[in-house]
C-alpha positions, -999 to +999 in steps of 0.1 A: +939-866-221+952-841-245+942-804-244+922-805-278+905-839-266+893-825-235+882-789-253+862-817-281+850-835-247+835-798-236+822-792-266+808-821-273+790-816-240+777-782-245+760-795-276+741-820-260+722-787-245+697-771-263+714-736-267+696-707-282+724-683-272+734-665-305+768-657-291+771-695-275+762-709-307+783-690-328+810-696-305+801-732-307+803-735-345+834-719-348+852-741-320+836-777-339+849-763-374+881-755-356+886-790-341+871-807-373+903-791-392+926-805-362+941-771-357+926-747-328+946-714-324+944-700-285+923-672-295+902-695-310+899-717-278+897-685-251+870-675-271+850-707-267+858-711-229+850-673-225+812-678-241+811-712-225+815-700-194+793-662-195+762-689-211+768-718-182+774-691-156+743-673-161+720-705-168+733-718-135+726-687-114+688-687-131+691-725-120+698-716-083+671-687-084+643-710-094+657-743-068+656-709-044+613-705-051+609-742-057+625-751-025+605-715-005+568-732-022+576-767-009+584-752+019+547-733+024+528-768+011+546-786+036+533-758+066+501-759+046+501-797+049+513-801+085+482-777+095+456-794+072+466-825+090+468-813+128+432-799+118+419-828+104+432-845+140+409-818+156+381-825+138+383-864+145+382-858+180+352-833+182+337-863+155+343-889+182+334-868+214+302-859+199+291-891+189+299-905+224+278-877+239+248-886+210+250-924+223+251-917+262+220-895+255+207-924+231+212-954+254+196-929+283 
């Protein structure tokens, strides 16, 4: 694939994102007007890849933080979980030992 169709590929990819980026969407603007008049200068295309990739780089490390505290709370209402349930296991049994005491004394 040809540079400029692989740079239209990108950019037609980084559209499909809801961008509100100033510099991004500038950026963005300039690079479709540049490919809609078939003639992209280097500048023109460094510039692009340079905001692409200062936006992307920065959404993706705010990506990893929150997957980071998503995962750490999953983590604690899976412990919370796991001891909910090992309590509910104690309570069954003191349920069913109690109730076998209640109908010794009963049948006595």
């Amino acid at each position: 694939m040809p540079s400029d169709e692989r740079l239209a590929a990108l950019a037609a990819r980084v559209a499909l994102f809801h961008v509100t980026d100033r510099s991004l969407k500038r950026a963005q603007s300039a690079i479709e007007a540049a490919l809609a008049r078939g003639d992209v200068s280097p500048a023109e295309r460094e510039a692009y890849l340079r905001a692409v990739r200062d936006y992307f780089e920065s959404f993706g490390r705010e990506a990893r933080v929150h997957l980071r505290d998503v995962d750490r709370r999953l983590e604690h209402a899976n412990q919370v979980h796991f001891n909910l349930t090992a309590e509910r296991g104690v309570a069954v049994k003191r349920i069913e030992a109690t109730d076998a005491v209640l109908r010794e004394a009963a049948e006595l």
